[in-house]
MARKOL-822863 format. One record per residue (C-alpha): z, y, x; residue in one letter. Coordinates in steps of 0.02 Angstrom, whole numbers. Layout:
N
c3: Z, c2: Y, c1: X, resn: A
...
This chain:
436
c3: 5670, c2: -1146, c1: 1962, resn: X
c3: 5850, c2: -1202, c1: 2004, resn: X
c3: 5985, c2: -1138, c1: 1869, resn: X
c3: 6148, c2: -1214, c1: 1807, resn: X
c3: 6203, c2: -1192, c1: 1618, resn: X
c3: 6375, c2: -1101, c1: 1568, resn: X
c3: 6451, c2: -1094, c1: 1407, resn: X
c3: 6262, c2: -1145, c1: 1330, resn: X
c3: 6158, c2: -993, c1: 1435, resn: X
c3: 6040, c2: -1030, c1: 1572, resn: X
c3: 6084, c2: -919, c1: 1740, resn: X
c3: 6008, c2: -934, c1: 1895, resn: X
c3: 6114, c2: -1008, c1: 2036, resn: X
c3: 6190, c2: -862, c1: 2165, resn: X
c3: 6023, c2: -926, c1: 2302, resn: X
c3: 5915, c2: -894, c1: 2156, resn: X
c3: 5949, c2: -683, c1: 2159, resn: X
c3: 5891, c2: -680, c1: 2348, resn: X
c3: 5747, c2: -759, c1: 2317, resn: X
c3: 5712, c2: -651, c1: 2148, resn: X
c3: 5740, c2: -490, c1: 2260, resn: X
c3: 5607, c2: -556, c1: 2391, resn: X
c3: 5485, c2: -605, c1: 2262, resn: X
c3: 5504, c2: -429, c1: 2196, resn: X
c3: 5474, c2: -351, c1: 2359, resn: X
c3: 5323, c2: -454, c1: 2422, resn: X
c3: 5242, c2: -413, c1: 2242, resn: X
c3: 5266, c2: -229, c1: 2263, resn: X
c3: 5186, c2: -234, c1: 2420, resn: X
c3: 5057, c2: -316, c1: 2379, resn: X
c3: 4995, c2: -255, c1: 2204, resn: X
c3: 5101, c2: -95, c1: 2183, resn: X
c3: 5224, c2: -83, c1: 2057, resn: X
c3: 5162, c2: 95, c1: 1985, resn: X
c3: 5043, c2: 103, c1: 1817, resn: X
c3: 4935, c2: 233, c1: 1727, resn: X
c3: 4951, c2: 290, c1: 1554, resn: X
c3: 4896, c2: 203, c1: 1399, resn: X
c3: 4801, c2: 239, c1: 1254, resn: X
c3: 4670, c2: 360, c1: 1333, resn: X
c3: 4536, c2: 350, c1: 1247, resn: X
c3: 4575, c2: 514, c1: 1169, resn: X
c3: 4417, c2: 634, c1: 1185, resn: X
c3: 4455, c2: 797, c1: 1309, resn: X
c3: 4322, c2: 937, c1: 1323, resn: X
c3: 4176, c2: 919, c1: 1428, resn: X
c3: 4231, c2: 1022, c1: 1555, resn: X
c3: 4152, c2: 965, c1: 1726, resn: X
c3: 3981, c2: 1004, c1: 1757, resn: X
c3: 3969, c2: 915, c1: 1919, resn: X
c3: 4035, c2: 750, c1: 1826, resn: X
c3: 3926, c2: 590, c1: 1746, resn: X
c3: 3904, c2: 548, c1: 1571, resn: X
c3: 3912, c2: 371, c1: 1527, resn: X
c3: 3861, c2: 316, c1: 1351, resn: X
c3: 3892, c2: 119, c1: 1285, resn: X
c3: 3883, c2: 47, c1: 1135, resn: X
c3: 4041, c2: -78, c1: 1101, resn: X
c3: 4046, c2: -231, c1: 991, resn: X
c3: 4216, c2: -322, c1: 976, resn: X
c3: 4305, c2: -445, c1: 899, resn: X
c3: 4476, c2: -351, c1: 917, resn: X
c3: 4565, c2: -278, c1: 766, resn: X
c3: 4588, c2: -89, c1: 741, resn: X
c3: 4717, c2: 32, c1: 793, resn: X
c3: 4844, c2: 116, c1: 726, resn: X
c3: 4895, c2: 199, c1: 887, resn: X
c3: 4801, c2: 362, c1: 941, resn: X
c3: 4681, c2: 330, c1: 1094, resn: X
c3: 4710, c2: 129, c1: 1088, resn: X
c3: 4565, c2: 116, c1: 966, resn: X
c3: 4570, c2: -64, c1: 952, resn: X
c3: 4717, c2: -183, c1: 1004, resn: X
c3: 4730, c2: -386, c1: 1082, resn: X
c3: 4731, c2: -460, c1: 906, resn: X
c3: 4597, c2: -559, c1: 831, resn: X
c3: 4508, c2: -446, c1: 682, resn: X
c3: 4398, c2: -568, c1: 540, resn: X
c3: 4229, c2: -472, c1: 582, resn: X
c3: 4179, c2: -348, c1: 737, resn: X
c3: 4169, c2: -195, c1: 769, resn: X
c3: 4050, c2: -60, c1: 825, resn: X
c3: 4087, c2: 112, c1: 949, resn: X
c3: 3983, c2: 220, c1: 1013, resn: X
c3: 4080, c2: 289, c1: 1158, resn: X
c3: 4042, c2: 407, c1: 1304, resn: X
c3: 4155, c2: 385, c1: 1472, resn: X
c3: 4145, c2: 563, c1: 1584, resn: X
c3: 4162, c2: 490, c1: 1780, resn: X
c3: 4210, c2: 638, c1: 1887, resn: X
c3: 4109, c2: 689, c1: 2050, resn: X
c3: 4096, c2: 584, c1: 2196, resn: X
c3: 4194, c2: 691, c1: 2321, resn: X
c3: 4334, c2: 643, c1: 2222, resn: X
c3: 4308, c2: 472, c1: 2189, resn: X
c3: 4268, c2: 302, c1: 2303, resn: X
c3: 4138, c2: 200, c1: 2233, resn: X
c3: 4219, c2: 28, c1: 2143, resn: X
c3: 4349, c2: 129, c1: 2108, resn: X
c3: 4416, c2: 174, c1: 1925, resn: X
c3: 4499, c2: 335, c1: 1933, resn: X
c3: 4618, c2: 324, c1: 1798, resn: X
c3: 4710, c2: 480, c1: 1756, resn: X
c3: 4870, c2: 524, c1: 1815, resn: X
c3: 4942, c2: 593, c1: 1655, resn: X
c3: 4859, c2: 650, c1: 1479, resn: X
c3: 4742, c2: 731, c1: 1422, resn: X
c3: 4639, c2: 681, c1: 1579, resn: X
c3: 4555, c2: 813, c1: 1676, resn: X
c3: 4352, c2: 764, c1: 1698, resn: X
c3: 4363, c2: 852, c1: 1849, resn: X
c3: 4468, c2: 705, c1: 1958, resn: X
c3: 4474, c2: 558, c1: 1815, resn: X
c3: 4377, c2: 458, c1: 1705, resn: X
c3: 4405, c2: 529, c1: 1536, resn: X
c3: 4338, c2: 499, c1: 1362, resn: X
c3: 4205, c2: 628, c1: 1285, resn: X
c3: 4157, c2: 530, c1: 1130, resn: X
c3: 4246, c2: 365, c1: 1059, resn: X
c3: 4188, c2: 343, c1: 872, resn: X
c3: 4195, c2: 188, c1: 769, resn: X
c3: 4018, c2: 172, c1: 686, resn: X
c3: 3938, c2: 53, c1: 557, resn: X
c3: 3831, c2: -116, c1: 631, resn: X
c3: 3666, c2: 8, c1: 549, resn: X
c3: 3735, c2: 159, c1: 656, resn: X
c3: 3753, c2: 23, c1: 819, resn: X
c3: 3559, c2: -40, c1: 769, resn: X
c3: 3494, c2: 150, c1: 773, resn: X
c3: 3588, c2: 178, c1: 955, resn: X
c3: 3523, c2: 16, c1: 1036, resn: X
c3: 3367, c2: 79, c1: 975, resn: X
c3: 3379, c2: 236, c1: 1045, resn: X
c3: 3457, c2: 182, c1: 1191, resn: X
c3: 3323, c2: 42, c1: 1235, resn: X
c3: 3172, c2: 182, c1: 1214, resn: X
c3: 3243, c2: 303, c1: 1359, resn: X
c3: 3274, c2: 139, c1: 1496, resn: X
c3: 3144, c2: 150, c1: 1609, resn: X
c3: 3103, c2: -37, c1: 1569, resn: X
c3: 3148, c2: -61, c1: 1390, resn: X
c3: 3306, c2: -169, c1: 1453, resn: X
c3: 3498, c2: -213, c1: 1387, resn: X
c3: 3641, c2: -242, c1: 1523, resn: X
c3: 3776, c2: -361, c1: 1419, resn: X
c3: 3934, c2: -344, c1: 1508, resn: X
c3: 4092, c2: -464, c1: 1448, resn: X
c3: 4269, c2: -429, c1: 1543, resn: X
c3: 4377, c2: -562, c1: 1601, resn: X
c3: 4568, c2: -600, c1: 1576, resn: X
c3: 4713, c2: -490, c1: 1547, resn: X
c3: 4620, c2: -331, c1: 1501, resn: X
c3: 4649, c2: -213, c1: 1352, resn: X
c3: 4516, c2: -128, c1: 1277, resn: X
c3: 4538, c2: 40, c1: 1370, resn: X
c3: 4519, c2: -81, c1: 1537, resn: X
c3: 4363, c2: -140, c1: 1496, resn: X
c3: 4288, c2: 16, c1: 1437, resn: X
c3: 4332, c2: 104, c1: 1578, resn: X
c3: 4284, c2: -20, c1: 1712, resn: X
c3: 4103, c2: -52, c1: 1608, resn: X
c3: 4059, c2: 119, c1: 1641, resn: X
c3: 4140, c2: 134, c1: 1834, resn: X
c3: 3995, c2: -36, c1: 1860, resn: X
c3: 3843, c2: 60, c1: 1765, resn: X
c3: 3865, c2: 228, c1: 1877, resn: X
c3: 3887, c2: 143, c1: 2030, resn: X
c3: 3767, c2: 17, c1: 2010, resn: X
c3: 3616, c2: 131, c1: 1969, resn: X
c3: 3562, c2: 22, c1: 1824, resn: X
c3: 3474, c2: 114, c1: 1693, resn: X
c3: 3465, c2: -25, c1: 1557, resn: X
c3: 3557, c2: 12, c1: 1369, resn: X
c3: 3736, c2: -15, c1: 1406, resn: X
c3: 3809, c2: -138, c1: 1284, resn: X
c3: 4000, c2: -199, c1: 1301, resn: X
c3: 4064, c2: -349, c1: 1212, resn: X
c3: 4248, c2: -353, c1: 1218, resn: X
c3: 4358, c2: -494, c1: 1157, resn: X
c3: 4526, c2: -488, c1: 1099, resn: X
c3: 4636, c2: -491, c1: 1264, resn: X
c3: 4813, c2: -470, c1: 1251, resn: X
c3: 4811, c2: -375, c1: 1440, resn: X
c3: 4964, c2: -476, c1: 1487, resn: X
c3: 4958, c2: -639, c1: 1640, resn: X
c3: 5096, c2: -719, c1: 1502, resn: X
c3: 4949, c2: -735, c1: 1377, resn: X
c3: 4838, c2: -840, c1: 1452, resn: X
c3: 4803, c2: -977, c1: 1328, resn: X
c3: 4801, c2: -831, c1: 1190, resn: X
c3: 4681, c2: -764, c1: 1288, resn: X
c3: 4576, c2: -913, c1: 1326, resn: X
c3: 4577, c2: -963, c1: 1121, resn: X
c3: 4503, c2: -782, c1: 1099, resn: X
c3: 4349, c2: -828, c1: 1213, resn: X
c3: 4319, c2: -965, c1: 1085, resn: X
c3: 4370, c2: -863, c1: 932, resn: X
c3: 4216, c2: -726, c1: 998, resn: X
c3: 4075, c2: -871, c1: 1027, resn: X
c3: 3984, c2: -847, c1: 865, resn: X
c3: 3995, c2: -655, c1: 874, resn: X
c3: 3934, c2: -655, c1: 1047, resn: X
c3: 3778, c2: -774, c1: 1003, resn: X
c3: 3728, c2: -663, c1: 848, resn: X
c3: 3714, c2: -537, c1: 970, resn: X
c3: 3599, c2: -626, c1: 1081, resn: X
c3: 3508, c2: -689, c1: 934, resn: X
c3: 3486, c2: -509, c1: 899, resn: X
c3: 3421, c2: -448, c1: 1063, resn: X
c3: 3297, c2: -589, c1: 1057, resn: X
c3: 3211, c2: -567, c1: 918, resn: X
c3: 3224, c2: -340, c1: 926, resn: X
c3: 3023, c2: -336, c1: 1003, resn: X
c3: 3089, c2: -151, c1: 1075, resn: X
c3: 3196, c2: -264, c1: 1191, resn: X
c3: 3089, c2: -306, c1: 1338, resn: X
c3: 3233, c2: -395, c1: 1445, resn: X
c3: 3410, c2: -425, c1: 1437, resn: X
c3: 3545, c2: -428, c1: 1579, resn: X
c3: 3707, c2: -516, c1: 1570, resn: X
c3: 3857, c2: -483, c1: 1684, resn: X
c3: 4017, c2: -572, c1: 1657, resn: X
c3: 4177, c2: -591, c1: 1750, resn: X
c3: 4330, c2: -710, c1: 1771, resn: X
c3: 4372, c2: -787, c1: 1580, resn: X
c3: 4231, c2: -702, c1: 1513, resn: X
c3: 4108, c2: -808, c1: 1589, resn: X
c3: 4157, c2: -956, c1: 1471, resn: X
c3: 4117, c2: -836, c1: 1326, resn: X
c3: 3934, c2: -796, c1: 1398, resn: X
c3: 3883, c2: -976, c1: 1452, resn: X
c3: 3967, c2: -1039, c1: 1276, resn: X
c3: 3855, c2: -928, c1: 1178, resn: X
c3: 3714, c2: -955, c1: 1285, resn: X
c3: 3708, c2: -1115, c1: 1273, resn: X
c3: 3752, c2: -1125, c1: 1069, resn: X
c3: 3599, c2: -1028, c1: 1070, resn: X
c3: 3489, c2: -1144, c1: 1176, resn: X
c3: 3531, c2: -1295, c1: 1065, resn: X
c3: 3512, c2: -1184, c1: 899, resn: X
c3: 3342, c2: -1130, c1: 971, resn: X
c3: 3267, c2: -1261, c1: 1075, resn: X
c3: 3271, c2: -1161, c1: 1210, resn: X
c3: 3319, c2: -989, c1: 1272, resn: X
c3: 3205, c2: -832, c1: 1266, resn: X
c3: 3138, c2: -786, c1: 1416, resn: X
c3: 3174, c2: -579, c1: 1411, resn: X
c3: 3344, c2: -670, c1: 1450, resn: X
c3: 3297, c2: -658, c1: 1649, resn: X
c3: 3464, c2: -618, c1: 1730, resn: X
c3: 3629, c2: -680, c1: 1712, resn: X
c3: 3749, c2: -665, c1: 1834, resn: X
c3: 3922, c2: -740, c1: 1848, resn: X
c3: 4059, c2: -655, c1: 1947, resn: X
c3: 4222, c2: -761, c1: 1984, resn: X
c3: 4182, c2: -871, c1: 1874, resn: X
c3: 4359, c2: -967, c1: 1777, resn: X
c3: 4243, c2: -1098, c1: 1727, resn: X
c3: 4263, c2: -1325, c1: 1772, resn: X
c3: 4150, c2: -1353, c1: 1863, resn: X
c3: 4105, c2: -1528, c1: 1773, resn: X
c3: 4116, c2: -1406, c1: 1606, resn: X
c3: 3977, c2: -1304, c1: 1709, resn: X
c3: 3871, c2: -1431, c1: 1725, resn: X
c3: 3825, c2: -1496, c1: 1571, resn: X
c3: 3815, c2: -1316, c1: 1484, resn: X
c3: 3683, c2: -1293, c1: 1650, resn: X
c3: 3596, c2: -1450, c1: 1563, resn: X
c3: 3614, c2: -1425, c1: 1374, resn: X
c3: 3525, c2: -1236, c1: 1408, resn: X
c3: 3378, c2: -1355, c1: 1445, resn: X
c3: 3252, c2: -1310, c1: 1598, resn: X
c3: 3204, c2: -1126, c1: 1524, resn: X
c3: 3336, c2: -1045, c1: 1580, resn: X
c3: 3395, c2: -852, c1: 1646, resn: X
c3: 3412, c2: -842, c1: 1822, resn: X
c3: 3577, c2: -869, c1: 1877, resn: X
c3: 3679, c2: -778, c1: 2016, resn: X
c3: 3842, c2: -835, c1: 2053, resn: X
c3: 3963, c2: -725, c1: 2142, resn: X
c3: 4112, c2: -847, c1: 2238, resn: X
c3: 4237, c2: -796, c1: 2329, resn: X
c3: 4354, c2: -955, c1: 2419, resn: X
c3: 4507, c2: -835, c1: 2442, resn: X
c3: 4517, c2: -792, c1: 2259, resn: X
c3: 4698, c2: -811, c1: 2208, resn: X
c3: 4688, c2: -782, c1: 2021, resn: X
c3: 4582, c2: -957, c1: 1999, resn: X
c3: 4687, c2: -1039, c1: 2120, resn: X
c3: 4797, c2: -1015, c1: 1987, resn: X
c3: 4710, c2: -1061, c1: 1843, resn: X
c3: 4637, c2: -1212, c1: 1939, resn: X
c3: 4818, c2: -1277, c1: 1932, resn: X
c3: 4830, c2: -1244, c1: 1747, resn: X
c3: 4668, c2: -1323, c1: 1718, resn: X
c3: 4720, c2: -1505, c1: 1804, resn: X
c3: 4667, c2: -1469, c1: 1967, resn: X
c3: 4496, c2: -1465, c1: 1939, resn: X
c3: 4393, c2: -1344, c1: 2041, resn: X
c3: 4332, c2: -1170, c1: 1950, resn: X
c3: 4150, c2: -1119, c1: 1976, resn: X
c3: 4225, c2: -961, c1: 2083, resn: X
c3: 4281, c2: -1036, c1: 2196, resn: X
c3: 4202, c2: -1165, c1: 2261, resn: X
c3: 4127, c2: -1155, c1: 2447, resn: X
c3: 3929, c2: -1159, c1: 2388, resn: X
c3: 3879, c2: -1246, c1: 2559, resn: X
c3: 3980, c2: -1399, c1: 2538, resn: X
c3: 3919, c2: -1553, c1: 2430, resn: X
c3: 3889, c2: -1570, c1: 2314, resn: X
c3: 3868, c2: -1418, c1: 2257, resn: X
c3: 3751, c2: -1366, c1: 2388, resn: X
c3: 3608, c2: -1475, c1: 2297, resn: X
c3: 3664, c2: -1447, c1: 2125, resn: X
c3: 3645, c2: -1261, c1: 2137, resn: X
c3: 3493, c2: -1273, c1: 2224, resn: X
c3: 3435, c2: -1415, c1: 2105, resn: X
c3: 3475, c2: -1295, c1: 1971, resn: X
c3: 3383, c2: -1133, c1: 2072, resn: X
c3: 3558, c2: -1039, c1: 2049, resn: X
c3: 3582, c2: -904, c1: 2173, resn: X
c3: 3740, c2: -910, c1: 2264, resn: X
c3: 3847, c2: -758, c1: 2338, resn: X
c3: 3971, c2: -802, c1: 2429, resn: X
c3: 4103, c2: -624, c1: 2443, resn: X
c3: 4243, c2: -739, c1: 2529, resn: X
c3: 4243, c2: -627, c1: 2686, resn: X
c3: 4238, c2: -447, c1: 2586, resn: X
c3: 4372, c2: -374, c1: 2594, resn: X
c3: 4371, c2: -245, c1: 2445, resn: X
c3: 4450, c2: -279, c1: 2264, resn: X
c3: 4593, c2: -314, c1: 2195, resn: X
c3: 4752, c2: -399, c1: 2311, resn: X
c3: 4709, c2: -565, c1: 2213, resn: X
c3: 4527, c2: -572, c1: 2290, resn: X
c3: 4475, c2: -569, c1: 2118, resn: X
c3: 4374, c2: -397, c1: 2078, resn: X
c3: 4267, c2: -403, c1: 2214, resn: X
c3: 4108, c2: -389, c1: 2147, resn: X
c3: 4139, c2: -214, c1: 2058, resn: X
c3: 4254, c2: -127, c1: 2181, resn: X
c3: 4136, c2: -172, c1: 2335, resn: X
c3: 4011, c2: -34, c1: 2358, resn: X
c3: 3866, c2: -140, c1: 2438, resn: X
c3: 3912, c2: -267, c1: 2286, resn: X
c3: 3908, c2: -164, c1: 2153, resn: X
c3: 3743, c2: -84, c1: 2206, resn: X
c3: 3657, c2: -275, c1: 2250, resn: X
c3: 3688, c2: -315, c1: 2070, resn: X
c3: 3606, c2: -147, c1: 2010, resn: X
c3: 3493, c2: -194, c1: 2125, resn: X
c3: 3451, c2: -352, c1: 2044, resn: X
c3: 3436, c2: -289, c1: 1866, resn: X
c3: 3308, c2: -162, c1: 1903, resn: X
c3: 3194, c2: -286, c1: 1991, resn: X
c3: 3194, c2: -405, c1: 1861, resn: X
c3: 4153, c2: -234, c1: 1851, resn: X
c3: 4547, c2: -221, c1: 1991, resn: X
c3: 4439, c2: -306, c1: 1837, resn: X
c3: 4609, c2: -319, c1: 1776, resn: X
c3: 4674, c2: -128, c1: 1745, resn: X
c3: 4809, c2: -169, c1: 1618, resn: X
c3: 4977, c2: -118, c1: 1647, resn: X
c3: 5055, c2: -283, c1: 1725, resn: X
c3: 5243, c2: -286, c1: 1745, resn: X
c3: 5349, c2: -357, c1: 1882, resn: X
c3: 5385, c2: -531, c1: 1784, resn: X
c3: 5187, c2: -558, c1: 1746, resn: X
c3: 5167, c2: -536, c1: 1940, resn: X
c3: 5309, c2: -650, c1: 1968, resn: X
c3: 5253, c2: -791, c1: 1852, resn: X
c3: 5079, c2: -774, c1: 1925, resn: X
c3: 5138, c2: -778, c1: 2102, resn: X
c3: 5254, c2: -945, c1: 2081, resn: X
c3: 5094, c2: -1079, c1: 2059, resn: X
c3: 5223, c2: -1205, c1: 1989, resn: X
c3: 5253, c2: -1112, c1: 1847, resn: X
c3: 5102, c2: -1073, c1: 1804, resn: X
c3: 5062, c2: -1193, c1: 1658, resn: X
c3: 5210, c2: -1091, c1: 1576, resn: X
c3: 5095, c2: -937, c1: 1548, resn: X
c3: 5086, c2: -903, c1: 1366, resn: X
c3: 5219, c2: -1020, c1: 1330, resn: X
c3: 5429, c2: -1022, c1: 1296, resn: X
c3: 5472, c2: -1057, c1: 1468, resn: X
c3: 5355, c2: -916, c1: 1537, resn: X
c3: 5449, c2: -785, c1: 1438, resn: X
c3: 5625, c2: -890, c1: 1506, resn: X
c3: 5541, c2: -824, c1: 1661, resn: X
c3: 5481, c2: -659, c1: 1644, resn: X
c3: 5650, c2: -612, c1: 1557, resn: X
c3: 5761, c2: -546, c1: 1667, resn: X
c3: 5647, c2: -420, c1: 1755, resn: X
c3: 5605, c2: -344, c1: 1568, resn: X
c3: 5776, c2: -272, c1: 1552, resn: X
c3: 5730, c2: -169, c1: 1693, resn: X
c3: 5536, c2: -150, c1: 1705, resn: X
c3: 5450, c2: -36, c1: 1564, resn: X
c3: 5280, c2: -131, c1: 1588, resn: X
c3: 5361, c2: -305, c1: 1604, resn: X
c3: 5452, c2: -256, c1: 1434, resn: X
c3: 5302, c2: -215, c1: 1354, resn: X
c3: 5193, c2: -361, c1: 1388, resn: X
c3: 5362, c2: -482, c1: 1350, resn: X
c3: 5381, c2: -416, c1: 1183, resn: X
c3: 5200, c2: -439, c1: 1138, resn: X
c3: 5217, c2: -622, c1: 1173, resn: X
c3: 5378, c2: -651, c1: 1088, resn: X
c3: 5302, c2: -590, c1: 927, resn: X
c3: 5127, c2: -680, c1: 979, resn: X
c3: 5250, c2: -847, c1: 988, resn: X
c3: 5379, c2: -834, c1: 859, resn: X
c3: 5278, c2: -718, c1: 715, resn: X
c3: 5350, c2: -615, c1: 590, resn: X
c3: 5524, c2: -706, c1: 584, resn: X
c3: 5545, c2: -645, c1: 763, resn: X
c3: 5544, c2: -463, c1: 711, resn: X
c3: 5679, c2: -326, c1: 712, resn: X
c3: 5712, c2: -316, c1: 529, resn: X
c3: 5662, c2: -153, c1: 432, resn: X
c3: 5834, c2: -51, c1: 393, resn: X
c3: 5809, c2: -102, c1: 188, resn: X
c3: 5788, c2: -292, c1: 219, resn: X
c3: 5929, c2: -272, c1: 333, resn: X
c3: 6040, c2: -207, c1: 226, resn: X
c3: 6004, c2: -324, c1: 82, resn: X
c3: 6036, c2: -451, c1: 195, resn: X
c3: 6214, c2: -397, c1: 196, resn: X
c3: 6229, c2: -297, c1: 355, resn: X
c3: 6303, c2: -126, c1: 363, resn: X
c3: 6191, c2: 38, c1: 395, resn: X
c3: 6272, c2: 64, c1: 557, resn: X
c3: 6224, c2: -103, c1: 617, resn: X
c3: 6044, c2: -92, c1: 523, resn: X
c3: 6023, c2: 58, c1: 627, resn: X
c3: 6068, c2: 8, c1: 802, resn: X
């Protein structure tokens, strides 16, 4: 980024404002620079017959809300958490399949958007009775494990969990693990320490599922970051157990922000009993273009072109199922949603787990978009210089502002707060400046 320094402030040199202007147009065109409201998982009355109920069971690692309809925020809580929540997906002359139909405005209406019925915070011995429950109506006695990727809050991953268990037809228990995401492209490495901060919950969940004898098989679908999580877990369990159980029969990875190398040897410490795997790739993905530049240039698992070597053997060596979604064209303008916002997709996978999830919905503001679309800068995410960045475009973008002041309290903690108006004034300052 070329700047020049004047009386001790950085400022961009006068070429530098053309080329912020075209950034900001290219990114509009591409992604869209509108948003949907926040915080709505505030229950509305049932009031569309012709919609679908979808009931999950949620376990995170997130802590609470204070803020009606959030329900739980990005931040890192010391034990999970339990819901029992019921998503209402309106009828599908009003709605594309792969497609989350977030409201327009609050309270939603059931009638044209996804809206919350039910979202209640219940005990782990409330969560035990409604897997129980749950398990005895599926047809086969089976769990479908979904974990969410990157940059989502907890809203995101609700919603998009249920748009993936209508449209895929899967009648399994519905069980959502969501990790504490900040929902901002500036918090990557927050984000990435959260996958590893959610390991051991994750695991006692498997544990769990293994040893229930009312499970009879248990499905795992993860995307983007979240796939870490799952094949961490997975393969903490392995070791822990000697092996893994065998009701684990599917797992399958879509866009994958995994090394490659790191792949490998989790593929090997899982031992030879091991799920099937079915890897979803897609060579135009943008988003791990990205993080493959973060990451040292190392390839990530997502998107890697399956028929060249050597991964053509390995994955056959390792009986992984490869699908390659490089030429479909649905998802998300990074290439990175495909496998929930693609009809046939989204219907192979439910597909898959009877025979036997944009992912990212958060509000993103014009500087995340920027910092993710300038590659160079990319190692910056989550850091000083990627809020240097993202800056100037928060004094005029609401979402951008949002996100940005999230990370400057994520990076410089309490002392980086506005002061309350009593500790302001006890630190000398008049009321008329403690108020403004």
């Amino acid at each position: 980024m070329s700047t020049k320094c004047r009386n001790g402030r950085i400022q961009p040199r006068p070429s530098q404002g053309l080329k912020w202007i075209s950034a900001l147009l290219l990114l509009c065109a591409l992604t869209g620079c509108g948003g949907h409201p926040k915080n709505v998982l505030i229950p509305v009355a049932d009031s569309a017959p012709n919609a679908t109920k979808v009931e999950m069971l949620v376990t995170t690692t997130r802590t609470r809300s204070k803020i009606e309809g959030e329900m739980f925020t990005g931040e890192r809580a010391l034990a999970p958490a339990f819901a029992d929540i019921t998503v209402s997906i309106p009828p599908a002359n009003v709605r594309k399949i792969g497609e989350v139909a977030w409201p327009r405005r609050l309270p939603s209406n059931p009638a044209t958007d996804f809206a919350t019925l039910k979202a209640d915070e219940i005990t782990r011995d409330d969560a035990k009775k409604w897997l129980s429950a749950s398990v005895r109506k599926s047809r086969d006695r089976s769990v479908l494990v979904f974990i969410h990727g990157f940059n989502n809050r907890f809203e995101d991953s609700v919603y998009r969990f249920a748009q993936i268990v209508k449209d895929s037809g899967v009648h399994s228990a519905p069980v959502l693990v969501t990790w504490p995401s900040r929902g901002s492209l500036l918090a990557y490495g927050y984000d990435r320490e959260s996958t590893n901060y959610t390991r051991n919950a994750l695991e006692t969940l498997f544990q769990y599922l293994a040893k229930d004898p009312e499970v009879k098989e248990v499905s795992i679908l993860a995307h983007s970051m979240g796939n870490w999580l799952a094949l961490e877990a997975l393969r903490q369990m392995a070791i822990r157990n000697g092996r893994l159980p065998a009701k684990f029969e599917n797992v399958m990875l879509a866009s994958p922000d995994v090394d490659v190398d790191v792949f490998r040897q989790q593929i090997v410490d899982m031992g030879k009993q091991h799920p099937k795997f079915t890897l979803f790739v897609s060579r135009d993905d943008r988003a791990l273009a990205v993080s493959r530049r973060v990451w040292g240039d190392v390839a990530r698992l997502g998107a890697i072109d399956p028929e060249q070597a050597p991964f053509k053997k390995e994955l056959a060596d390792s009986q992984i199922t490869v699908i390659d979604l490089t030429k479909v064209k649905a998802g998300d303008k990074l290439n990175h949603g495909k496998f929930a916002e693609s009809p046939e997709v989204v219907q192979l996978i439910g597909a898959r787990i009877s025979d036997g999830q944009t992912l990212t919905d958060s509000k993103v503001g014009l500087g995340d978009k920027i910092l993710a679309a300038t590659t160079s800068t990319a190692a910056a995410a989550g850091s000083a210089a990627g809020l240097i960045l993202a800056a100037p475009v928060a004094v005029v973008d609401a979402d951008t502002r949002d996100n940005y002041a999230g990370q400057v309290s994520g990076l410089t903690g309490p002392v980086g707060r506005q002061p309350r108006a009593p500790d302001c004034i006890a630190a000398g300052r008049s009321k008329e400046s403690c108020r403004q």
